[in-house]
N, C-alpha and C positions, 0 to 999 in steps of 0.2 A: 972329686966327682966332676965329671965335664958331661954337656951336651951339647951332640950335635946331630943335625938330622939323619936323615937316611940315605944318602950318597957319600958320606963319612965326611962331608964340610964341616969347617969348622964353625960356619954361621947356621942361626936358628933365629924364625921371626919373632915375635914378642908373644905370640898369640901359639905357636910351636911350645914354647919355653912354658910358657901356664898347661899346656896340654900335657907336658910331660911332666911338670909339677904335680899334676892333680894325678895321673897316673902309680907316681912314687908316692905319693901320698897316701893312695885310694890303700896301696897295698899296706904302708906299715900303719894305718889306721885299723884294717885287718888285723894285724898283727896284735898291736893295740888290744881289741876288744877280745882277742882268742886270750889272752895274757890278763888281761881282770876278770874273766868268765871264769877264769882257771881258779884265779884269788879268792872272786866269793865264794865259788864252790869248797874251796879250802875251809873259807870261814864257815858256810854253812857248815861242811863236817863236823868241825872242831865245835859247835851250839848243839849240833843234833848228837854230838856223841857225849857229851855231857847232861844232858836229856837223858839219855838213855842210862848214864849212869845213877843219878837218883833214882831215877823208876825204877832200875835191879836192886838199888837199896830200900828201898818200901819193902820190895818183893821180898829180902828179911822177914818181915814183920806183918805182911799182910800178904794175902793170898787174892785179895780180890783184885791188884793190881796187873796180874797174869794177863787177861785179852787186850789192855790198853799195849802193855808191854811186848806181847807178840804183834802188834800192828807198828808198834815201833821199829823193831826189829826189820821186819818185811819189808817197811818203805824205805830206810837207811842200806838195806841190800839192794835194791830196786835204784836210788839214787844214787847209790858208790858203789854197786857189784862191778859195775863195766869201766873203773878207773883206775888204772896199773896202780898210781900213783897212791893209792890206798887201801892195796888190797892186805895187806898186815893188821890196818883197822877191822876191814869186815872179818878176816878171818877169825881174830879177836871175840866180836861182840858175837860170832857163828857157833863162839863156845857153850853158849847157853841156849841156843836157839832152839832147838830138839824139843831142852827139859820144861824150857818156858811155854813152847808150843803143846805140849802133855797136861801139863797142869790147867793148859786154858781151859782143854776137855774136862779133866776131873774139876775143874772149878765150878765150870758151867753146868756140868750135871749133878754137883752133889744134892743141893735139893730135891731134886726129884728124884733121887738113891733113898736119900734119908727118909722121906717121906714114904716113898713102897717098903722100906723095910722094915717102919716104923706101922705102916698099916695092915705087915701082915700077921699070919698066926703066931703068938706068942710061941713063945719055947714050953714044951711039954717035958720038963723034969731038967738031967743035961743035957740034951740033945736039943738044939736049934736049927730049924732048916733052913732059916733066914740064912744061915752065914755068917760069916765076918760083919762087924757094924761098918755100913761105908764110913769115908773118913774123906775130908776135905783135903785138896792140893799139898795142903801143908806150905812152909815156906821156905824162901830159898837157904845156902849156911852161910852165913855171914860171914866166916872168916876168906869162904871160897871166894862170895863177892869181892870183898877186902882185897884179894891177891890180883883179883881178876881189873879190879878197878883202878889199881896203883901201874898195873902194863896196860893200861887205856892211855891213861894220862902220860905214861912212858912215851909211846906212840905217836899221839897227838902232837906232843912236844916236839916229837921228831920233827912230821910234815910241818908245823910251825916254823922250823930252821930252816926249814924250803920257800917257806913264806920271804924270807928276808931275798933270798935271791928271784924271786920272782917279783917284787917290789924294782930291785937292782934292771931286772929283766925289761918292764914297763918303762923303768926313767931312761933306760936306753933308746928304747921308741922314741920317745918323747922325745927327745934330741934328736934324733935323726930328721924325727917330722920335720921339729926347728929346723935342723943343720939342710934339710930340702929347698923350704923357703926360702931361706938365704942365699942358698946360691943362684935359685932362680931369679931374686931380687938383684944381686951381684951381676946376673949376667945380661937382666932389661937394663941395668944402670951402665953396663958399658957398651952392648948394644947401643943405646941411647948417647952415650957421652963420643962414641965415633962416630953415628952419624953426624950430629952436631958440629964437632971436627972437621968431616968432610966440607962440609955444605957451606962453612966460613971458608974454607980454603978456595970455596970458588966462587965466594960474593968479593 
């Protein structure tokens, strides 16, 4: 790496050298922060997509977990729908999204089904005009979760091995930053160590 100004000399002032230091710096400290934005945002996924996998497993067993579960869904689309880098995840958790978002509805209105068709005219012999007795959500199958949950963690795993090279990515910055300063310091230090030279040469 060399600096020189801008008539292509070889020489740069002291106060040149820190201006082009902080320049090269400004940029890979840019770098820097687009590169651990990248990280957390990884790490968030991999928290928010394990979140999300308990909550499908309640959703086995319990049916009142449906509206927390579709707001899950929505915000994990919302936060990682627009990032290349994981769209295999959302397509993934998109697998249920439909059936989780249907269930909210019959979750949320079974009470007030049950309750009208509970308050209306009894059945006169066989014939009921009520209908079908409404029926709650019901829950998700377990074994579907099961399959669905073991290619999450698949997945996950993956972008995690991404993680190692964007670590790798970051301490690369880091060094440069280093490897910037130094040379700027390398070049006031001999800047500095010729003039010095001169200036005895003519005392």
């Amino acid at each position: 790496m060399s600096a020189v100004d801008g008539g292509g000399n070889n020489y740069m002032s002291d106060s040149a050298i820190l201006a082009w230091v902080t320049v090269q710096q400004s940029q890979q400290y840019g770098r820097l922060e687009d590169a651990m934005d990248s990280e957390k945002l990884r790490g968030d996924m991999a928290s928010d997509a394990a979140k999300l996998k308990l909550d499908m497993q309640k959703a086995t067993k319990d049916p009142s977990v449906y509206p927390e579960l579709n707001k899950e869904i929505e915000a994990f689309n919302d936060k990682y729908g627009s990032v290349p880098e994981f769209d295999d995840v959302v397509s993934l958790v998109n697998q249920f999204a439909d059936k989780v978002a249907a269930n909210v509805d019959l979750h949320d209105t079974y009470k007030d089904r049950k309750a009208e068709y509970d308050a209306a005219a009894p059945p006169v012999g066989d014939d009921d005009p009520r209908g079908p007795e409404p029926q709650d959500a019901g829950t998700l199958n377990k074994d579907d979760v099961t399959d669905w949950a073991d290619s999450l963690d698949k997945i996950v795993d993956t972008t995690n091995q991404n993680e190692q090279l964007g670590m790798i990515r970051i301490n690369e910055i880091k060094s440069t930053i280093d490897h910037t300063a130094e040379v700027a310091s390398q070049l006031i230090k001999s800047d500095n160590d010729t003039t010095a030279f001169t200036i005895h040469n003519f005392t």
